[in-house]
C-alpha positions in Angstrom: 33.0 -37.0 23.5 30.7 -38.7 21.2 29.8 -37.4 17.9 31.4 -34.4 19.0 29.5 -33.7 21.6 31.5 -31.5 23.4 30.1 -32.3 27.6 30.5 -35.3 29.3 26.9 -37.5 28.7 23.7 -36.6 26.6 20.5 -35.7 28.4 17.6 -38.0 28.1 16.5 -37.5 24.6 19.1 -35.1 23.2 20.9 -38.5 21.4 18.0 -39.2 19.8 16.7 -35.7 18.5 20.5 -34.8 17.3 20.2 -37.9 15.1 16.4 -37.2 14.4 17.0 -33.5 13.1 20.1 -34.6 11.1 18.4 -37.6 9.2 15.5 -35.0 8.4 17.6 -32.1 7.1 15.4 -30.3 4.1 12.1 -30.4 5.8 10.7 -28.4 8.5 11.3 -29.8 11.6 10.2 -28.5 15.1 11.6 -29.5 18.3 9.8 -28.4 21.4 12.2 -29.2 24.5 12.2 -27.7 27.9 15.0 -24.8 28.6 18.1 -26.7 30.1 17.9 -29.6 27.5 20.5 -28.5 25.1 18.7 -27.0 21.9 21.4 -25.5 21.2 24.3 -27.6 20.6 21.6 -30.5 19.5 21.0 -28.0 16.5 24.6 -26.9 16.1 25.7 -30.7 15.7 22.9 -32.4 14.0 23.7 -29.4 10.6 27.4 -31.1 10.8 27.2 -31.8 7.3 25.1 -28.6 5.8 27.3 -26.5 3.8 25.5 -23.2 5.3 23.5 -22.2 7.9 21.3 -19.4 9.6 20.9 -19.7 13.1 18.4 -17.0 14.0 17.4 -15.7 17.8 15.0 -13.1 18.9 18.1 -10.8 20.3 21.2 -10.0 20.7 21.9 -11.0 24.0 20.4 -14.3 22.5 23.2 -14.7 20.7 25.8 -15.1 23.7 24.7 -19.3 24.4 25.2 -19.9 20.8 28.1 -18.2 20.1 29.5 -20.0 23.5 28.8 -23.6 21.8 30.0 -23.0 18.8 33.6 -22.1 20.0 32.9 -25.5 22.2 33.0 -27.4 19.2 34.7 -25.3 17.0 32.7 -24.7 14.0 33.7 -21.4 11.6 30.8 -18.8 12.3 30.5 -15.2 12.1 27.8 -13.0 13.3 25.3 -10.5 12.2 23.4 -7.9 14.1 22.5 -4.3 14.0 25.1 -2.5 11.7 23.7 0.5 13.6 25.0 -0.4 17.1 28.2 -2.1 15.9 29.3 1.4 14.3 32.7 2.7 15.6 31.3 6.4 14.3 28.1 6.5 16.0 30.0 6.0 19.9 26.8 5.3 21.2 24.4 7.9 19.9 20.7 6.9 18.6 19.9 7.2 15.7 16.8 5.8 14.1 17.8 2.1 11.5 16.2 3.5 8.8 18.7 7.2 8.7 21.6 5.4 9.9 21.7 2.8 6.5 21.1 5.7 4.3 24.0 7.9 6.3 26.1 4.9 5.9 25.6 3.8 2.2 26.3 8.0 1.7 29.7 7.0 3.6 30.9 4.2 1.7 30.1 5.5 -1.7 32.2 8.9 -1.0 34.8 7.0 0.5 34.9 9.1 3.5 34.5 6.2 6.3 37.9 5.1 7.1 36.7 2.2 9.1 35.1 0.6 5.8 38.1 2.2 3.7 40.7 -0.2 6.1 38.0 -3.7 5.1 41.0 -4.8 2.3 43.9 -4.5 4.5 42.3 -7.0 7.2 42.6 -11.1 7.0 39.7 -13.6 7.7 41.8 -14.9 10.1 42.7 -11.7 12.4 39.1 -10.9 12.4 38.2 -14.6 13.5 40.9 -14.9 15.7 39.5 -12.1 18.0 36.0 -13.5 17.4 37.3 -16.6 19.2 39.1 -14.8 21.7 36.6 -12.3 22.7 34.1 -13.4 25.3 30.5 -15.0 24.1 29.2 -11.5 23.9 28.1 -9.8 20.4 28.9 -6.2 21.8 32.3 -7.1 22.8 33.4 -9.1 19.4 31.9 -5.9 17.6 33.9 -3.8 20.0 37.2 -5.1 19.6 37.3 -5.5 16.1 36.4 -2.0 15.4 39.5 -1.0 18.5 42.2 -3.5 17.1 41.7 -3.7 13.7 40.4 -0.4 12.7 37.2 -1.7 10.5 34.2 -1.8 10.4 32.6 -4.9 12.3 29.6 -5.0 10.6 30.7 -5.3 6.9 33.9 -7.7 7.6 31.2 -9.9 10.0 29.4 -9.9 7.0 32.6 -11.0 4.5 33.0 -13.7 6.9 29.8 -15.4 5.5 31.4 -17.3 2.5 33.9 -18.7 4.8 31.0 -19.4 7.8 29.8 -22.6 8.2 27.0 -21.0 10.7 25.8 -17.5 10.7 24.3 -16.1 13.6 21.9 -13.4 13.2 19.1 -11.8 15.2 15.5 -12.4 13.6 15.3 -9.4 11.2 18.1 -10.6 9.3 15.7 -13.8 8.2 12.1 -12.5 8.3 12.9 -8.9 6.6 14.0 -9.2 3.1 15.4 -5.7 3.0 17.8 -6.2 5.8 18.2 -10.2 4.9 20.0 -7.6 1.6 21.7 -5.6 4.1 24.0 -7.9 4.8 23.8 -10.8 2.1 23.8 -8.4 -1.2 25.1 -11.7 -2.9 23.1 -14.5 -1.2 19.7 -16.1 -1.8 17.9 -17.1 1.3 17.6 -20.4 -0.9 21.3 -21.2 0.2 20.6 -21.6 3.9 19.2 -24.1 6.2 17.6 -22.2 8.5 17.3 -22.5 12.9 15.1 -20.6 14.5 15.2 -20.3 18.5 12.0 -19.6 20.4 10.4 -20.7 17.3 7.0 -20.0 19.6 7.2 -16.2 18.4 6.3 -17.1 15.2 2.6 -17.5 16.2 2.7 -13.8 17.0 3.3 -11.9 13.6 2.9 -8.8 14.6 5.9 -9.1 16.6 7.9 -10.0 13.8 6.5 -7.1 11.3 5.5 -3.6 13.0 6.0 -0.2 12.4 4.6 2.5 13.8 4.5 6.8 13.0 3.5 8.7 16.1 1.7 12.4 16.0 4.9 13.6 17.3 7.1 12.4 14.8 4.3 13.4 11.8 5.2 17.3 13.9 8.6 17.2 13.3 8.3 16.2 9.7 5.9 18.6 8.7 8.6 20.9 10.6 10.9 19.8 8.7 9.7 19.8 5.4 8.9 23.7 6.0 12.8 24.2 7.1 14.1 23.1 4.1 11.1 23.9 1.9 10.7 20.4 0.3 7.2 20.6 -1.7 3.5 21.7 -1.0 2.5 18.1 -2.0 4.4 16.0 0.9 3.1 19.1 3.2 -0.4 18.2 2.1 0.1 14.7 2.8 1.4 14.7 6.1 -1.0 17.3 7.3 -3.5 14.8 6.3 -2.3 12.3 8.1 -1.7 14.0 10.9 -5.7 14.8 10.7 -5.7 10.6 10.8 -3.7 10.4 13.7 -5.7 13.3 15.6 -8.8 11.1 15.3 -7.4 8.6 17.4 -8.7 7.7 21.0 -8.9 4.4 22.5 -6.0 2.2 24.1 -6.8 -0.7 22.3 -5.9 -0.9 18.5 -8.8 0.3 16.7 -8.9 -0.3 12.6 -7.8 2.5 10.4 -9.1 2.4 7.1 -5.7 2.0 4.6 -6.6 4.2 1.6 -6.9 7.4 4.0 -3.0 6.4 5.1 -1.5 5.1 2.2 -0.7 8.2 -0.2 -0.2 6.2 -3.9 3.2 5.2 -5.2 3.5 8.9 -6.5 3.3 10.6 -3.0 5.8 7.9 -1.7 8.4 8.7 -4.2 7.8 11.9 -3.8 8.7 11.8 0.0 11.8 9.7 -0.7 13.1 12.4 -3.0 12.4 14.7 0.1 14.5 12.9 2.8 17.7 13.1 0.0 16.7 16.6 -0.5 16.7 17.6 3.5 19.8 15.0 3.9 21.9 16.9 1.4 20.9 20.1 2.9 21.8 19.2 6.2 25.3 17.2 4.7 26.5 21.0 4.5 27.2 21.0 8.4 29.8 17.7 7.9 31.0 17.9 5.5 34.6 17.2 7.1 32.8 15.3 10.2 32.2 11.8 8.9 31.2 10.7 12.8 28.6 13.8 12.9 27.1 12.8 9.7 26.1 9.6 10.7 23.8 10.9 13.1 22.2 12.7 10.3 18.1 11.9 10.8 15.3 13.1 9.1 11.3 12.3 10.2 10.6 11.9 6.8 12.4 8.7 6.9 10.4 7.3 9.9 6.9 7.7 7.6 8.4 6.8 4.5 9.2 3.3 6.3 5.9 3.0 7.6 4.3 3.4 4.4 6.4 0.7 2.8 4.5 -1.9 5.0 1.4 -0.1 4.7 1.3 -0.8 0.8 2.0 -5.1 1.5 -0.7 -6.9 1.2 -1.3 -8.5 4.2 -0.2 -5.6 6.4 -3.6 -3.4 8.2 -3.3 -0.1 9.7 -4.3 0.8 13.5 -4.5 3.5 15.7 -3.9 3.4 19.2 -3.0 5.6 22.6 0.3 4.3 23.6 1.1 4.2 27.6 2.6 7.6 27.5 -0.4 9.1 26.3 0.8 9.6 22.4 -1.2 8.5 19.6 -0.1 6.6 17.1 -0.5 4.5 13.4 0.6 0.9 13.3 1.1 -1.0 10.3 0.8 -4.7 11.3 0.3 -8.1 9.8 -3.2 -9.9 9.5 -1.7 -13.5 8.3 1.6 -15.7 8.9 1.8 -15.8 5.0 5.1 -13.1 5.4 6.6 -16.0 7.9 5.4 -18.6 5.8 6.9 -17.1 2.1 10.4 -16.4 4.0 11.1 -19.7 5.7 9.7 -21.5 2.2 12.6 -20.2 0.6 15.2 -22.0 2.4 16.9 -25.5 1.9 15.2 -26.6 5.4 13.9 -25.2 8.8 14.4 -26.3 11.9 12.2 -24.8 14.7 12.7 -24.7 18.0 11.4 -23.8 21.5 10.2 -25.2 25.0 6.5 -23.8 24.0 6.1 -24.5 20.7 2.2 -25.7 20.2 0.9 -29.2 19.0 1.7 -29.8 15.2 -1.6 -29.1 14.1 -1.0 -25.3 15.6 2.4 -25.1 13.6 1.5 -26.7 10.3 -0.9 -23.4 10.0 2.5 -21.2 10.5 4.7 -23.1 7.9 2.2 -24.5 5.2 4.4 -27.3 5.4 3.4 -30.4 7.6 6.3 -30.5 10.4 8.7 -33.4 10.8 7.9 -32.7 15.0 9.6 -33.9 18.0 8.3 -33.6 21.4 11.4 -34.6 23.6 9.2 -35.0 27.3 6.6 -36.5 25.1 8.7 -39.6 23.0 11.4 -40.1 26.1 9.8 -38.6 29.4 10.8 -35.8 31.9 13.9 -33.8 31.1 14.4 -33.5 34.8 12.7 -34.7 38.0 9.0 -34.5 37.5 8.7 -34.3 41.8 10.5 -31.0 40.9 7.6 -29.4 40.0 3.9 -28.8 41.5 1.3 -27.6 39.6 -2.1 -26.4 41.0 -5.1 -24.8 39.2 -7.2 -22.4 41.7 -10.6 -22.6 40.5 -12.2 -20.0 42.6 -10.5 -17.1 40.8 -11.2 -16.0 37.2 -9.8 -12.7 35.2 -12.6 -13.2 32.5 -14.3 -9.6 31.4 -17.6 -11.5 32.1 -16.9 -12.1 35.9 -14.2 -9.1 36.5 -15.0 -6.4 39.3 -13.7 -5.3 42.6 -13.8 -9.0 44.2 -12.1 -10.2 41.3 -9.2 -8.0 42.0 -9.5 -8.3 45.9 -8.8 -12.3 45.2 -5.7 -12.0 43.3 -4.5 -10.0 46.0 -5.0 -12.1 48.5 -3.5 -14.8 46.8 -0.3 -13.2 46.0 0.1 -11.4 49.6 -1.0 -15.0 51.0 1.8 -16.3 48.9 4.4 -14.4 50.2 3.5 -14.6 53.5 3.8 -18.6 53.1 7.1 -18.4 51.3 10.4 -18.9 53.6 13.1 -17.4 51.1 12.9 -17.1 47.1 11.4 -15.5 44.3 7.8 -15.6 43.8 7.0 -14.5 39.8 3.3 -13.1 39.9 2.1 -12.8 36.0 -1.3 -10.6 34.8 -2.7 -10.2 32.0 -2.2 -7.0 31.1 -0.6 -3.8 32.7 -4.3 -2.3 33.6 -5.5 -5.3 35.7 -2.0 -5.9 37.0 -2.7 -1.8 38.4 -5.8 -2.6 40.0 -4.6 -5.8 41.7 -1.5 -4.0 43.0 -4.2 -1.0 44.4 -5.4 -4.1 46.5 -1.7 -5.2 47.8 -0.7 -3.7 51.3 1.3 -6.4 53.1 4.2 -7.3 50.5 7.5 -5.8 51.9 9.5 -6.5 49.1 8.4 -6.2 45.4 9.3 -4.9 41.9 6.9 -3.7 39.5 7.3 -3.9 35.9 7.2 -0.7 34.2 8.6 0.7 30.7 11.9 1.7 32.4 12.6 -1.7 34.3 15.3 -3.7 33.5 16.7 -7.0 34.8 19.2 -5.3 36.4 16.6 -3.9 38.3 15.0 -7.3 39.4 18.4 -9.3 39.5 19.5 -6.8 42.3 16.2 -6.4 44.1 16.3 -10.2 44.4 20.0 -10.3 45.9 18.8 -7.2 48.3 15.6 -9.4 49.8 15.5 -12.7 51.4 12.1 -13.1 49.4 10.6 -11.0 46.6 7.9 -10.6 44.4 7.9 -9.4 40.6 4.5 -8.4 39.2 4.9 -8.9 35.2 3.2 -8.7 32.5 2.6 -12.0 30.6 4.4 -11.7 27.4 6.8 -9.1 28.5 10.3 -8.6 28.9 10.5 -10.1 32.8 8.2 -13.0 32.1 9.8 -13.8 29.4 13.4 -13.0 30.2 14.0 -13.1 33.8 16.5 -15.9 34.9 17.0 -15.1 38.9 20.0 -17.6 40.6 21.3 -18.4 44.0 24.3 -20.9 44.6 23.8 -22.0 40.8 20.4 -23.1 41.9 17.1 -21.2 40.4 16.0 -18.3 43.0 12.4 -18.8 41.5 10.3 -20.6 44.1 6.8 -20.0 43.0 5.3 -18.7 39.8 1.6 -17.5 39.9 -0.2 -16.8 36.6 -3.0 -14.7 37.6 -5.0 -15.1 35.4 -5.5 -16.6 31.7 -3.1 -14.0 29.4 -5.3 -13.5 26.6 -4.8 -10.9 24.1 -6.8 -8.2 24.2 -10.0 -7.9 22.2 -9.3 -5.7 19.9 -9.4 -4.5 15.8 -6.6 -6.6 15.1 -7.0 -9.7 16.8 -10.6 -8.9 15.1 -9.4 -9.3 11.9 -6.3 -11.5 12.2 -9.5 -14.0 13.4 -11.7 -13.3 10.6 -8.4 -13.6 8.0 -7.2 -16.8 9.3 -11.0 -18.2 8.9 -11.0 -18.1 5.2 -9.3 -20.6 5.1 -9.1 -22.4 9.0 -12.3 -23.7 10.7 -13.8 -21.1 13.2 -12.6 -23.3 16.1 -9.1 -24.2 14.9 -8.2 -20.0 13.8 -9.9 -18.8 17.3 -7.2 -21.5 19.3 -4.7 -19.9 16.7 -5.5 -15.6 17.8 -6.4 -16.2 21.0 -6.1 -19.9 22.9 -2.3 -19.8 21.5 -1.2 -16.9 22.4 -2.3 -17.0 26.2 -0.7 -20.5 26.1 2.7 -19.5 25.2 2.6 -16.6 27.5 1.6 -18.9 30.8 4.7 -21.8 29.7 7.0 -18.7 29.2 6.0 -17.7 32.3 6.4 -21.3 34.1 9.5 -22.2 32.4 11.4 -19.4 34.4 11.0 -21.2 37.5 13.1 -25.2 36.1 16.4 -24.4 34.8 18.0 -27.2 35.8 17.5 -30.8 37.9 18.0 -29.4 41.0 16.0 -26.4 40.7 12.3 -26.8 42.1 9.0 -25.0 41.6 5.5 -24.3 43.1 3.3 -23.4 40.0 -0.1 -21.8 40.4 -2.6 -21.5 37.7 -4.9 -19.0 39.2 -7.8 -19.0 36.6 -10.7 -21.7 36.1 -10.5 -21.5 32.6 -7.0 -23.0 32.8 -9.6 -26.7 33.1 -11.1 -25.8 29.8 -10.0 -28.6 27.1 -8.3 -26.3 24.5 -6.0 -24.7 26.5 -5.2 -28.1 28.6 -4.5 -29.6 25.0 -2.3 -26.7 24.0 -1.0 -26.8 27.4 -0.3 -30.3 27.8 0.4 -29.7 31.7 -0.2 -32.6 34.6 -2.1 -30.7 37.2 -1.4 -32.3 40.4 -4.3 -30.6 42.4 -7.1 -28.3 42.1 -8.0 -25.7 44.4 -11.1 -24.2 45.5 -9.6 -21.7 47.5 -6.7 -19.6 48.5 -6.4 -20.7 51.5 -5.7 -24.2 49.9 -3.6 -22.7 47.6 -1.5 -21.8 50.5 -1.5 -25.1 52.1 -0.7 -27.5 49.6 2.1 -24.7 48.5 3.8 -25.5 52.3 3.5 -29.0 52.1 5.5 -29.0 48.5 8.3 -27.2 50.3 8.5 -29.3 53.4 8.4 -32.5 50.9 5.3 -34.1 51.8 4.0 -33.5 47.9 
């Protein structure tokens, strides 16, 4: 091994971005490399010589591949996750983040927990022993601490830090100050170098800062707040609001105005001093039951959270129909000045992803100008470019302007002519939304064997469809869970044959993208903040959606780009794809897609 590098040879290019990254530790460097490269341990080994660091990744599961590396090269790390689901009390039952830490911190202070009551009897090295025994998997580490050594796995993860050469922790941990205090009472963010994985979600705040109250849960509140007879002024408010919520109609997030939300400090404090008041009420019932009380919750808390964003600065309110048919308030974040404030507190950031955008795109994100490596760019293909086939079909648009009945008719033809083409394999079909993905599939008769993204579908779901099916088709939503999560193999070789993108992913045109537009143009030109709310976005979707296909060099993929828009110059700049054809039909389509498979492309 060289350097420590714990396989057998480097890739092309990981070498020179370990070295790269290390002899730029302090700035803000991005690295945008395809998935199968080695982020990981490139990250892991070029922070050798930092004395701490905070390796953040969208989720749990997330966690697994680093964890795995670390052990590889045997590094001291701990982990940090949801306190919530690592607690031994809870067994399993839901309760809502923001009742659970007040439950907990209840807990601890009376000394009734005996899981955080057994923290002094435990060594550093017992707990990282099992850490290092325990498979790659943040559920099971959590698990058998709490079953052999009696503790809580949260708080003596979390003790582990001082000792840690590398924590671990899922993105709120970094972007949310008041859980980054959760778990590092005693640590400044200013003490870290910082990773962060898929470094792309960055460009999308909203999915980094959100919370939502829905009519429902403004119900049980006022509900509440009658039961235990808390005060006629929180009634007042939430009937109010409630009025607020009533109002709203449309699907698409439509701009609240704040000051009819936001109560004034007074009302806030007012309903924090209710949720203690209904808590302690409803302590009465476990009082000898330190498992029950955990699962204490209170709807107060929900709104009380809400309105904490609500007051920020930079955070607008929205209302919206969800899916299910519920209306609801969302608090969400009109600038990348909350992303920008946290990583500007740390010793150095290192960003990372196989879709991060140009510089120019990620300078706007960090305030900083990036230190940025582009691995295929400075040192060529990762793996094979033959591998890969990518064709734009330029008879098919999903643009509002052009969209009717033939416009869904032609998507699905193309996916049913797709399928019909393929031998064996996966074909991933992406739309741009759930609503046109609907009106496609009303036009799909002749596909034997598909899955169709919904809220319940898991990857579970899709894994064993796929193993059920000589050939299969997943519709997904660009952006979502399967587009960006699915990873389908067969004999250690990708099952993903063919990924179409039907159509360009754009967000939709709504209140916030609205004003998240008009925001970033104060101080952007027009052109530069409309690539940033909308050209972005649909770009990081579609390479998501592409990069499930190549895991590997001897995985091989059929990629169709079936919008003309796809030619335009800002998304091919942002893209920065080789198109090997362009089709003017799906019949051609079709036939260049056979002649990649039988290897005369």
């Amino acid at each position: 091994m060289e350097q420590g590098f714990p396989y057998e040879e480097f890739r092309r290019g990981q070498r020179e971005s370990l070295t790269r990254v290390e002899r730029n530790l302090g700035k803000v460097i991005a690295l945008k490399a395809p998935t199968g490269f080695g982020k990981t341990v490139v990250a892991i080994l070029s922070h050798s010589k930092a004395d701490r660091v905070l390796y953040a990744v969208r989720t749990r599961n997330e966690m697994s591949p680093v964890i795995k590396e670390l052990v590889r090269v045997s590094y001291p790390f701990t982990i940090v996750f949801s306190g919530r689901r690592m607690c031994p009390l809870l067994k399993g039952r839901s309760v809502p983040s923001e009742d659970f830490w007040i439950n907990c911190r209840v807990l601890r202070s009376r000394g009734v927990c005996p899981y955080f009551q057994n923290l002094p009897r435990v060594s550093s090295k017992e707990v990282m022993g099992i850490m290092e025994s325990s498979p790659p998997d943040p559920h099971a580490i959590a698990s058998n601490i709490a079953s052999m050594l009696q503790v809580c796995p949260f708080f003596v993860l979390t003790q582990l830090v001082r000792r840690a050469k590398f924590v671990v922790v899922t993105y709120p941990y970094l972007f949310r100050d008041d859980i980054f205090r959760i778990a590092f009472p005693d640590l400044g963010l200013d003490e870290f170098y910082v990773v962060v994985d898929e470094a792309h979600t960055l460009l999308n705040p909203q999915s980094l800062y959100e919370e939502e109250v829905s009519e429902r849960v403004i119900n049980e509140a006022l509900k509440e707040v009658r039961a235990f007879n808390v005060g006629e002024e929180v009634w007042s408010y939430l009937k109010g609001l409630r009025e607020v919520v009533a109002r709203v109609r449309s699907r698409m997030l439509t701009r609240v105005d704040k000051s009819r939300v936001y109560p004034g400090e007074g009302t806030l404090y007012l309903i924090e001093d209710a949720i203690l008041d209904v808590r302690l009420k409803k302590l009465r019932e476990f009082l000898n039951n330190p498992g029950g009380f955990t699962s204490i919750t209170t709807r107060l808390s929900k709104i009380a959270k809400f309105l904490t964003l609500v007051r920020e600065h930079w955070f607008r309110v929205y209302g919206v129909v969800s899916e299910d048919g519920f209306r609801e308030l969302k608090v969400l974040p009109i600038s990348y000045e909350p992303i920008t404030q946290r990583l500007a507190q740390t010793k150095g950031v290192l960003l990372m992803s196989g879709t991060l955008p140009p510089k120019d795109i990620v300078k706007v994100v960090v305030s900083r100008d990036p230190y940025y490596i582009d691995v295929e760019g400075d040192y060529g293909p990762v793996f094979p470019r033959h591998n890969r086939f990518y064709v734009v079909h330029a008879g098919l648009t999903s643009s509002y302007r052009y969209r009717g009945e033939r416009t869904f008719l032609g998507y699905a033809e193309l996916i049913t002519k797709i399928y019909e083409g393929l031998r064996e394999g996966v074909v991933l079909a992406t739309y741009p939304s759930y609503p046109f993905m609907e009106r496609v599939l009303d036009n799909v008769t002749n596909i034997e064997n598909q899955v169709v993204e919904g809220r319940g579908t898991t990857l579970g779901d899709v894994v064993k469809a796929s193993k059920e099916a000589d050939k299969l088709v997943v519709h997904a939503v660009a952006g979502g869970k399967l587009a960006e999560g699915i990873e389908l193999l067969r004999d250690g070789v990708s099952a993903i044959k063919i990924v179409a993108v039907l159509g360009v992913p754009y967000p939709q045109p709504d209140d916030y993208v609205r004003d998240l537009r008009e925001e970033l143009r104060r101080y952007l030109t027009r052109s530069l903040a409309d690539e940033l709310v909308m050209d972005v976005p649909a770009s990081i979707r579609t390479l998501q959606a592409l990069g499930r296909a190549i895991r590997s060099g001897r995985d091989r993929a059929f990629m169709v780009l079936a919008d003309r828009r796809f030619l335009t110059p800002r998304l091919r700049r942002i893209l920065n794809l080789r198109y090997e054809a362009v089709a003017r039909s799906t019949e051609e389509v079709v036939k260049l897609m056979k002649a990649f498979f039988e290897g005369f492309l």
